[in-house]
N, C-alpha and C positions, 0 to 999 in steps of 0.2 A: 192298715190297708195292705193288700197283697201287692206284690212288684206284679211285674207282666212274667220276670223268669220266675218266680214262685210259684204263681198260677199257670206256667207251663209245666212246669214238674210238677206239681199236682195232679195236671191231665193225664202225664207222662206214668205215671203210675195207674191212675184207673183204665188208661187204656193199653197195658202192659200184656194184656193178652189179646190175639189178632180178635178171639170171638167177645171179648168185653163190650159193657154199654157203660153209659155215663150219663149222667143227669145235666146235661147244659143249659147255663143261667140265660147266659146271651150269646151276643155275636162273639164277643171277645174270648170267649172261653171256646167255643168253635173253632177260631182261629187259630187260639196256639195247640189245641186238642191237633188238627190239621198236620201241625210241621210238626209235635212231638212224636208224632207216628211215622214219620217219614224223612226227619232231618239227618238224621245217620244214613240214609240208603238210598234215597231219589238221585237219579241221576245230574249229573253237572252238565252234559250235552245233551244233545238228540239232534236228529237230522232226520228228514224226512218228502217221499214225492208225493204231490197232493194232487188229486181231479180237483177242481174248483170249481163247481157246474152255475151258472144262473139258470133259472126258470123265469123267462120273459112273460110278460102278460098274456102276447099272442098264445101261448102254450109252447112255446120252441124253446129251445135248450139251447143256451154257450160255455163251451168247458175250454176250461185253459189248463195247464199243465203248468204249478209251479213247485219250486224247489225251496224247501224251508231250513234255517238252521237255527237253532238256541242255544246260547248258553245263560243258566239259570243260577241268578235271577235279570233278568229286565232287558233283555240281548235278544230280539230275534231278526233275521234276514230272513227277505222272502223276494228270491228271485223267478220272474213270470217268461215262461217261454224256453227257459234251456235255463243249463246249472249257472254258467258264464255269462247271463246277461243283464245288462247292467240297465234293465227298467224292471221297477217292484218298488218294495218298498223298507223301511229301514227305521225298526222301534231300538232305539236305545234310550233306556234310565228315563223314563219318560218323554220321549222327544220326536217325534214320527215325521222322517223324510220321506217324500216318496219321488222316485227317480224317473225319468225318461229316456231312455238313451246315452246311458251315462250322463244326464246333466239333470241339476236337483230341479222340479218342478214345486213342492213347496219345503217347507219346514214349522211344524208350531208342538207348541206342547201337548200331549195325549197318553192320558195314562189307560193303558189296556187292561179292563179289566177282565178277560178271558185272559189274557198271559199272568196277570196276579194270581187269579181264582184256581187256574186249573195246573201254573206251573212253581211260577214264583214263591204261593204261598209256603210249600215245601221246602225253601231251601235260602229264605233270606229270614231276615229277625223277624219275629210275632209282630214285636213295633210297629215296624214300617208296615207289614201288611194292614194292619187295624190303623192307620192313620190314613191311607191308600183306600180303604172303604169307607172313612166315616167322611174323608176330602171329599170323595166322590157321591156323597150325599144317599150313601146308606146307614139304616137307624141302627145298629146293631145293640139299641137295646131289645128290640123286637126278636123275638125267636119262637117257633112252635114247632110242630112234628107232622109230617105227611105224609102221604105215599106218590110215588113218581115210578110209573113204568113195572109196576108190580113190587117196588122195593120201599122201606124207611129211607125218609130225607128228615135233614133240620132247614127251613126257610127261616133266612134272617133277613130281615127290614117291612116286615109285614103283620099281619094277626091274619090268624087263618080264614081263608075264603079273600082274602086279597088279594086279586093280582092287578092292579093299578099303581100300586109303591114297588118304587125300588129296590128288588129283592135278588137273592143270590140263591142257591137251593146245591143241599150238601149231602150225598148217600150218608147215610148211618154210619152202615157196617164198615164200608173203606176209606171212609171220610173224602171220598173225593167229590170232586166238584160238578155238576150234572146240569145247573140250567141258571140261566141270567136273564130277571126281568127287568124293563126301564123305559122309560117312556122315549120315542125317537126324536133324536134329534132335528129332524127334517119337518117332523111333525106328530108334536108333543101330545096328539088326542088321541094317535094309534100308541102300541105300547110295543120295543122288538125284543125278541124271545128267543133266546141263543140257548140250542141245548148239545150237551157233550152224550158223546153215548158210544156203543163196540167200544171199549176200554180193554187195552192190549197188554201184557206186562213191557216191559222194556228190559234188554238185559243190561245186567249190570245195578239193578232196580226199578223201581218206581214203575208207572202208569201212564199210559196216555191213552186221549180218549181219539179212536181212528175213524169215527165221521162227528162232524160239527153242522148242526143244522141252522138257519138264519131264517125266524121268522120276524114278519113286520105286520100287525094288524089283522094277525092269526094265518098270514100267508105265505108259504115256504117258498122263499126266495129266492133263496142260495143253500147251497151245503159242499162240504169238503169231504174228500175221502182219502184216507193217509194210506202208503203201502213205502216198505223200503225202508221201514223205523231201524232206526240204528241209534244205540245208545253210549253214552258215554264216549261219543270219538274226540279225537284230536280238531278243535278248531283255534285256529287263529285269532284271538281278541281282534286283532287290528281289522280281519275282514268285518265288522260290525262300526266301523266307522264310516263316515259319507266317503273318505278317498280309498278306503279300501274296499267300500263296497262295488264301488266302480272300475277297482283294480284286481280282485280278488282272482 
């Protein structure tokens, strides 16, 4: 039986050219295919100012203005209203506080899977990525080939013409990460449909994607729009804490 670092270097080799393709079995060979393409050169930071718009029912628009930081993998700060303010909210290593006024409003476990899919994947171990999707109740034995937005994707957690399973969806050509399907939480008979898309370089390396769309029950709800991307800066671990989030 192959290790996980075997069949990473495996990947690692047939994807040695940027224009190479690869025959992938499943999720798990996606996964390390993922970071072997990008575990030397994705960035450690990013920081970034984001529109955050909702689309309310009535048809009206509410945009906040917040400020985001990562350090990758599983770090991200997102503070709402000014750089310094201490309500947002706070994903560390699995764990999602979210703040009011400098004072913690809740705490519980949360593992994001947009921050795994589209950042994490890149720069923490194959392992823990593929444990992180198979916890969260994707089949990664499942995989097929589609098109998304005019391009090749790999969908894993589905067979083709599904979209009611829990699926993740992966460009080809750059292996990056483009669309998250899964039934809502709020209400498991609609299904929400997160897509990553404008995909920017970052200096220093890596990718990120500069609008984030949030649909629920096929209806756009929410979407982000990133500008001000700055990579690889100097952050401070400790602002990523709940006392420094609040101090920072």
């Amino acid at each position: 039986m192959k290790t996980l670092a075997g069949l990473a270097f495996g990947v690692l080799v047939a994807w040695g050219a940027p224009g190479a393709s690869a025959q992938m079995h499943d999720g798990k060979a996606l996964v390390a295919a993922m970071h072997a393409r990008y575990a030397q050169t994705w960035y450690r930071t990013v920081t970034f100012e984001e529109q955050a718009i909702t689309r309310n029912p009535d048809g009206t628009h509410k945009t906040q203005t917040w400020w985001e930081a990562l350090i990758v993998p599983g770090k991200l700060a997102i503070h709402i209203g000014a750089p310094e303010a201490t309500t947002g909210h706070l994903f560390n290593d699995n764990v999602l506080t979210t703040f009011r006024d400098g004072k913690i409003e809740s705490t519980r476990p949360f593992v994001h899977m947009l921050l795994v899919l589209g950042f994490d994947v890149y720069r923490q171990p194959t392992e823990t990525t593929i444990k992180e999707c198979a916890d969260q109740g994707f089949d990664l034995s499942k995989i097929h080939e589609d098109k998304w937005q005019g391009r090749d994707v790999y969908v894993v957690g589905a067979a083709k013409g599904d979209l009611k399973s829990r699926q993740f969806w992966i460009e080809k050509d750059r292996l990056l990460f483009v669309r998250l399907l899964q039934p809502d939480a709020n209400a498991p008979a609609k299904m929400d449909d997160y897509r990553f898309g404008d995909y920017r370089r970052v200096a220093g390396g890596g990718w990120i994607a500069a609008r984030v769309d949030f649909y629920v029950g096929g209806v756009d709800t929410f979407y982000e729009v990133y500008s001000n991307i700055r990579g690889n800066v100097k952050l401070d671990p400790a602002g990523f804490t709940t006392q420094g989030f609040i101090k920072h």
